[in-house]
C-alpha positions in Angstrom: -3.5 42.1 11.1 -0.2 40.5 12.9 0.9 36.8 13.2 3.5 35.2 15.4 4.0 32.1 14.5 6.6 29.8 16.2 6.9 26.3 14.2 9.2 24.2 16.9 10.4 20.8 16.7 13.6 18.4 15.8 16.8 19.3 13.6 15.7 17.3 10.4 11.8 17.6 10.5 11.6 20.4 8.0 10.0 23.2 10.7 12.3 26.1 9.2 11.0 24.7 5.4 8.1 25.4 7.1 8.4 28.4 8.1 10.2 30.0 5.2 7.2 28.1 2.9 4.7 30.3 4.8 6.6 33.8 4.8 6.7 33.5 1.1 3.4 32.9 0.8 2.4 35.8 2.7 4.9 38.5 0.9 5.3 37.2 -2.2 1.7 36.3 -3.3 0.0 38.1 -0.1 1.7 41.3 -0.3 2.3 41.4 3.2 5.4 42.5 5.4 6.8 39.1 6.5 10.1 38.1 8.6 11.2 34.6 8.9 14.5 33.8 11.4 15.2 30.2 12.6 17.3 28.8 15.0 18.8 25.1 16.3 21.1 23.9 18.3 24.5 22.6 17.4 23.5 18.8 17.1 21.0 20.2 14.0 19.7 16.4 13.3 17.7 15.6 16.6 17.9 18.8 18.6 15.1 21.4 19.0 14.4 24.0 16.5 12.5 26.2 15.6 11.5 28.8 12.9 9.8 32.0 13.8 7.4 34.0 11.1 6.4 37.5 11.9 3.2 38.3 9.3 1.8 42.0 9.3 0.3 44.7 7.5 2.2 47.0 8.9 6.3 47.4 8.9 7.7 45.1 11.5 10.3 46.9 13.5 11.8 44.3 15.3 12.2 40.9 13.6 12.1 38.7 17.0 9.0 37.3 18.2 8.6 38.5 22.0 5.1 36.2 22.8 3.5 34.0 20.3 0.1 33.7 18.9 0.6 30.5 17.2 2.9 27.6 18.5 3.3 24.1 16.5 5.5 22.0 18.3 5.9 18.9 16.2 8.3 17.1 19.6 8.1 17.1 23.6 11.3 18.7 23.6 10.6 21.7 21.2 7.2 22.1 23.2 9.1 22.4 26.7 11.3 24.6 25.6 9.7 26.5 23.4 6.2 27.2 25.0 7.5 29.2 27.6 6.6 32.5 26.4 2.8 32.4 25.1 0.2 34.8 24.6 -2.5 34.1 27.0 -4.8 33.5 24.0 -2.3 31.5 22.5 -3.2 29.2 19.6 -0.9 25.8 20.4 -1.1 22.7 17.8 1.1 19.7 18.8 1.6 16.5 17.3 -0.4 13.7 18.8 2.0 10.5 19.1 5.4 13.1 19.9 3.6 15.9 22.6 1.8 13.7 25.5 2.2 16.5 28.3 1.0 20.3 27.9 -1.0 22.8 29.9 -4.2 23.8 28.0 -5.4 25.6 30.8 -4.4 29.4 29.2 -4.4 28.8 25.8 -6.4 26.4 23.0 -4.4 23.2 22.3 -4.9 21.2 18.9 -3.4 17.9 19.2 -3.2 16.0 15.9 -1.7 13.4 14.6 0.3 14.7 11.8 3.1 12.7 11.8 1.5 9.3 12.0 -1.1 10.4 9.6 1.4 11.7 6.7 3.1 8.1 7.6 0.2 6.1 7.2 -0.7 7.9 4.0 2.2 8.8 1.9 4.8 5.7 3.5 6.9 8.6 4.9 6.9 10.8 7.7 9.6 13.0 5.3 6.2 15.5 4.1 4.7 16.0 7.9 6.2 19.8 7.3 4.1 20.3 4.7 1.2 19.1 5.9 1.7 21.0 9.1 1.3 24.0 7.1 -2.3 23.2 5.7 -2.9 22.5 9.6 -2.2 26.0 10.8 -3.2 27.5 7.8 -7.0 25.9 8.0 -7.1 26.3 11.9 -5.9 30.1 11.7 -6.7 31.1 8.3 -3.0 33.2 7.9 -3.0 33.4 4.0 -5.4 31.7 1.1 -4.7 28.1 1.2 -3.7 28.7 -2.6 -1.5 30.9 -2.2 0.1 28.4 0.5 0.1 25.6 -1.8 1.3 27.3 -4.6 4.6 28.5 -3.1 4.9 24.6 -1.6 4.7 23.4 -5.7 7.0 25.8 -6.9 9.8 25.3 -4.3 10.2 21.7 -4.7 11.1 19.3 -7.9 8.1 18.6 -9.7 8.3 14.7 -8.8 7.2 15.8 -5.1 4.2 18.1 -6.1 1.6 15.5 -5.9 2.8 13.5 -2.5 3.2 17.5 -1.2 -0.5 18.7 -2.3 -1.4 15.3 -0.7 0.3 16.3 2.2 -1.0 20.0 2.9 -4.8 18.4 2.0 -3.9 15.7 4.9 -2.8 18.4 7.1 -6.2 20.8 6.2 -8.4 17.9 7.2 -6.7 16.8 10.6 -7.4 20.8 11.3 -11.3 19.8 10.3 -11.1 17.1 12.6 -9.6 19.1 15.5 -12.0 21.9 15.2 -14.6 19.9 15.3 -13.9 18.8 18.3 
């Protein structure tokens, strides 16, 4: 078993959260190898970024993903630029209202509305990161949804955990929705 997972978006969405959220949650209560590395560029706030997780049962020897299995891409920008290099089998999830132009032809494209559904529910687009995360977790099945959840609680302040479990359940059922499509 091998993931490689490439969350992309804008400085300030919480896509390296994300992806640090998910490597824990597949070493620390998986037992799995996991790598997480991150990069943005030097505006931070507003420019693509992206985090990459590497998740295996075996040792990972190199700690850079080559060609994704999994692409979210929460912005048009981070999608363009951060696309390029997909598995032909590629899984790619994009957010509905920010990623209007892709090529589905090689891979499977979810397209849901993460943003504007977090917004709508919570008042606040500020937990889309987590509910991402229940997204690609229930579309791809990478570690128990508990497990998932569980490492979301326990890095934030306590105040959060209910508006974040509402969050990742928001995200699992937009993955529902877009699988039964």
């Amino acid at each position: 078993m091998r993931y490689d997972i490439r969350f992309s978006g804008s400085g300030g969405q919480g896509i390296i959260t994300a992806g640090i959220l998910l490597a824990q949650a597949a070493a620390i209560k998986g037992g799995k190898n996991a790598v997480q590395s991150q990069s943005y560029g030097p505006e931070a706030r507003g420019g693509a970024s992206k985090a990459e997780v590497i998740i295996s049962d075996d040792e990972i020897n190199y700690p850079k993903i080559v060609s994704p299995d999994i692409v979210i891409s929460l912005t048009q920008e981070a999608y363009n630029k951060y696309t390029v290099d997909l598995k032909d089998d590629a899984v790619v999830i994009v957010d509905a209202a920010m990623v209007h132009e892709y090529d589905n032809i090689k891979h499977k494209v979810y397209n849901v509305p993460v943003i504007t559904a977090v917004s709508e529910e919570l008042g606040s687009s500020v937990s889309a990161n987590i509910a991402i995360l229940g997204t690609v977790n229930e579309i791809c099945s990478i570690v128990k949804h508990e497990w998932l959840l569980d490492v979301i609680i326990n890095n934030f302040p306590a105040k959060s955990s209910e508006n974040n479990r509402k969050a990742y359940n928001i995200g699992i059922e937009l993955a529902k929705k877009a699988l039964g499509e």
